[in-house]
N, C-alpha and C positions, 0 to 999 in steps of 0.2 A: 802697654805692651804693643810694639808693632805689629804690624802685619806679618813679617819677615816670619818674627819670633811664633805669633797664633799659628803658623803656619808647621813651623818646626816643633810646635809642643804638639797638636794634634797628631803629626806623624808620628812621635814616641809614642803617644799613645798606641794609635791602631799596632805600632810592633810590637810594642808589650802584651795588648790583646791577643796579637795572633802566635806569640809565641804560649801564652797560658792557655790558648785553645787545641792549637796543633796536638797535641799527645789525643786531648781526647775526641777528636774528628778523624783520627787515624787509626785509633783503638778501635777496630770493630768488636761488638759485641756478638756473643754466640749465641744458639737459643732460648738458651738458661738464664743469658742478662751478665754471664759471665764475659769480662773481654780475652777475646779471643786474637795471640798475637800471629796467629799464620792465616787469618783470614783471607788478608791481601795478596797470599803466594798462592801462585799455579799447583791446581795439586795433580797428583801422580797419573792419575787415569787421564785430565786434561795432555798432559805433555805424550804422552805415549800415543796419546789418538794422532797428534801433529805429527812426530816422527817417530820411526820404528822402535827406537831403544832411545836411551836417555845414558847419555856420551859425556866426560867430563874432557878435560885438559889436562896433559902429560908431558915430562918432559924425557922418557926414556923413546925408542925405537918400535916399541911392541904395541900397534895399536889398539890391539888384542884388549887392554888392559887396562883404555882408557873408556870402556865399556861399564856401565854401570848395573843397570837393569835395561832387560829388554824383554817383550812379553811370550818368546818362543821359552824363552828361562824360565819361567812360572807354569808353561803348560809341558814342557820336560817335566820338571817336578812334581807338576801333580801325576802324573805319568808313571813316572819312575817310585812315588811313595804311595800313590792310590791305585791306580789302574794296574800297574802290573805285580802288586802284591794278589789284588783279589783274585787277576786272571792267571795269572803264574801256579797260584793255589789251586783256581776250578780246572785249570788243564792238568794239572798232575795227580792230584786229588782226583780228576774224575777219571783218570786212565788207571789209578789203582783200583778205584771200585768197579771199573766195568773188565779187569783183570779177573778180580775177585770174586764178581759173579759169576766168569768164564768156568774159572775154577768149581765155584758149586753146581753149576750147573751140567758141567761136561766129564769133571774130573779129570784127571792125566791121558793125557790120548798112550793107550798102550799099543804093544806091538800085538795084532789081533792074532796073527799064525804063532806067537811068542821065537825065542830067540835059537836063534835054528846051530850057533854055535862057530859059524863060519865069519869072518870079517873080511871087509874089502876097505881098501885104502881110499877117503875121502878127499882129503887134505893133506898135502904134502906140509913139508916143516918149517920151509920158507911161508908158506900162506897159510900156516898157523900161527907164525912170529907175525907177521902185517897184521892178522887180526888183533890178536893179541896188544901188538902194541895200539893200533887205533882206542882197543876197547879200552884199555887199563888210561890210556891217557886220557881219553872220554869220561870216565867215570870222576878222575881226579879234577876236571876242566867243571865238571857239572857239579860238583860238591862244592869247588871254591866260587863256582859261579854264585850258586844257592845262596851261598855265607851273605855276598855283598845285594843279593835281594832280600834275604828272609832273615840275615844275619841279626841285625837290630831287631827283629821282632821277636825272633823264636830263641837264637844262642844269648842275650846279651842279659836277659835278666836272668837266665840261670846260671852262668859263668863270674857274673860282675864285669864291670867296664875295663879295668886293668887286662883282664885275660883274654877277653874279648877283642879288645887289640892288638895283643899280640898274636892271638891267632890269626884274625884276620889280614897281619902286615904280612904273616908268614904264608898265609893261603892267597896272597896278591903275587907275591912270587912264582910260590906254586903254577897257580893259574896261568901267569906270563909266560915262564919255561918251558913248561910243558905243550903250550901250544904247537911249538916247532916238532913236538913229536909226534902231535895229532896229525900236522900237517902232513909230514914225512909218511907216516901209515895211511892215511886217507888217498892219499898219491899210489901208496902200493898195492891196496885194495882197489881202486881206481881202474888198474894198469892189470894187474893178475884176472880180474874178473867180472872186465869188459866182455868180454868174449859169452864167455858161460850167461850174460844176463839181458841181450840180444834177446827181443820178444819173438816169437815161433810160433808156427801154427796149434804145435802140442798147447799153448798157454791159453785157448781159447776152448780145449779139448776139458782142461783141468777146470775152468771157470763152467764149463757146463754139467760136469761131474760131480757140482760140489764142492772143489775146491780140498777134500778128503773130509770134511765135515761130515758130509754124509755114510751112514756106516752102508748100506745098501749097494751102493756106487762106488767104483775105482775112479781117482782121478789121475791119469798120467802126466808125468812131469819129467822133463831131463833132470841137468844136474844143478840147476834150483829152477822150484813152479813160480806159478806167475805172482803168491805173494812174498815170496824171498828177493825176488824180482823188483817189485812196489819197493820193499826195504831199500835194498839196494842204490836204485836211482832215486827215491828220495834222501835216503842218506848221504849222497853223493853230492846232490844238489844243497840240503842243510849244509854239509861239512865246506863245503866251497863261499857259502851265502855267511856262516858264522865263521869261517876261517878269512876271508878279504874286512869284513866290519869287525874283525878283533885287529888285527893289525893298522888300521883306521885309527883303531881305539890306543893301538899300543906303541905306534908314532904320532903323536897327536901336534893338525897343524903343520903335517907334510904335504902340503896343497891344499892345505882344506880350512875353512872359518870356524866359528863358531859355531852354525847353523848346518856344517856338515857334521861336525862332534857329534851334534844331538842328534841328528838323523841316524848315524852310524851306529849310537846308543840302544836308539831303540826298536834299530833293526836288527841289534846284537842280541838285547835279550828277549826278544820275540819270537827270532828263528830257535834261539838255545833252545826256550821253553817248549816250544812244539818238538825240537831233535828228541831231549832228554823224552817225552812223551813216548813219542815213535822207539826208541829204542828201551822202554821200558816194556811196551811191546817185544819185542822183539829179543830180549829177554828170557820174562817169561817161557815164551812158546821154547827156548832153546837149553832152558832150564826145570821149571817145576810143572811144562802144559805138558811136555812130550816126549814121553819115556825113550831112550836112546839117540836123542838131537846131540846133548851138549857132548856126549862121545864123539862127534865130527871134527869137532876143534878142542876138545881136553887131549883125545889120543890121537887123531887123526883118521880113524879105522872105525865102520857102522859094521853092525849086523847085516847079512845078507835078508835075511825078513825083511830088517826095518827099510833098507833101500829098497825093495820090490816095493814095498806097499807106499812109499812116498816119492820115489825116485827110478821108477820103472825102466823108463827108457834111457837115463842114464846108466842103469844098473849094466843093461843087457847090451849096452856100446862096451861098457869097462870090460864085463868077463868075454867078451869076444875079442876083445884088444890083447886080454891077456891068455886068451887060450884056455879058460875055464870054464867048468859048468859049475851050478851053484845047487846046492839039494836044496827042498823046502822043509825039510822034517826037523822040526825043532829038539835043542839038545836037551838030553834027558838029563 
């Protein structure tokens, strides 16, 4: 055998050698002694640490979508399936029991001189339709909200999956539509009763008074005291703050990334949560706290009692405007 030839038979060998070895120098093993064939790939936590998200290659316009995973997507999520179940829960849950204690503790605030028979015009009919419509599309905004937080948890196993989505496609709607009429009322509450909620010397008069808490003490208040007032401009400020980040939500990607979605997300339902709180409050007090509230805006017209004792110094502008005296003797 030449030299030539020794030369070219050892070289087939070592290929041959390294092609029978290659598989298993490549096959890394896992702990177990099992081989493991993703050993050699970058894994998920590795690439994420290098850049922000983990991006493929697309061939359409929307680069939106050549987005794979990125890790603000993971803590949305848990966000949106853990943090804001539990706290969604302890904020509503804990404003019905500290409701409920209100309630056992104080009972209905009645009219103390009782109802003397006479009425005075609170609310005209136009700013009982703005309420109105605020409330009723409030109410409906807040139930279809609830559905797409608590929906899966609380509707979906006693419904079944079928019905469960069909409610819920129907309550996405709901929820969409209906905003423009939250909007609209919010605006005309806004606008109607700016004026009337203007803080005043009397509001510091009614904080020291008790606020009417106190049975011993009068607190004077125009034509709302200073916690109708609190409602008021925070409701103002909620419906402004969930009315801009639903519309975020409900063009989505009209200026805005990915990274504004989610912000907008979960400043949508964090303000809702705390709203629907505050006006479960608020509520209450105008329904089952305070015997002759919800007649303000059911008929538009209070007992002359019940204004003296909660609305004093508005009382006594109205019947002077109108040229009236008011008796105090309740009607037999």
């Amino acid at each position: 055998m030449t030299a030539f030839a020794r030369i070219r038979f050892a070289a087939l060998l070592l290929m041959l050698f390294g092609l029978a070895t290659a598989p298993v120098l490549a096959q890394k093993l896992g702990p177990d002694g099992a081989p493991n064939p993703t050993a050699s790939v970058t894994n998920q936590k590795t690439l994420l640490e290098q850049v922000p998200r983990i991006q493929g290659r697309i061939d359409i316009p929307d680069v939106k979508a050549s987005v794979l995973m990125q890790p603000a997507g993971r803590t949305w999520d848990y966000f949106h399936e853990v943090l804001l179940h539990w706290g969604g829960a302890l904020v509503i849950l804990g404003m019905l029991a500290v409701l409920a204690l209100a309630y056992l503790i104080m009972g209905r605030l009645r009219i103390e001189a009782g109802r003397s028979g006479q009425t005075i015009v609170r609310f005209k009919a136009f700013e009982r339709f703005a309420h109105w419509l605020t409330a009723v599309s409030f109410v409906l905004l807040g139930l279809t909200g609830l559905n797409i937080t608590f929906g899966k948890v609380l509707l979906l196993p006693l419904v079944g999956p079928d019905l469960f989505s069909d409610i819920s496609q129907v309550a996405k709607y709901v929820h969409n539509f209906t905003s423009f009429a939250f909007v609209a009322g919010l605006v005309l509450i806004t606008v109607l009763f700016f004026r009337d909620n203007l803080f005043k010397r009397v509001d510091t008069d009614w904080v020291k008074q008790g606020g009417g808490f106190i049975k011993s003490k009068h607190a004077p208040a125009g034509r709302f005291n200073l916690g109708e007032k609190m409602v008021y401009w925070l409701s103002v400020a909620a419906g402004l703050l969930v009315s801009a980040s639903g519309f975020v939500l409900l063009f989505p990607f009209y200026g805005t990334n990915i990274a504004d979605m989610q912000i907008a997300q979960v400043a949508h339902a964090v303000i809702a949560i705390l709203f629907i709180a505050l006006i479960l409050g608020h509520i209450y007090i105008g329904t089952l706290g305070m015997e002759g509230a919800f007649e303000a805006m059911g008929t538009g017209e209070v007992d002359i009692n019940w204004a003296r004792e909660h609305h004093d110094r508005w009382l006594a502008e109205k019947l002077e405007a109108e040229g009236r005296q008011a008796s105090a003797t309740p009607a037999e």
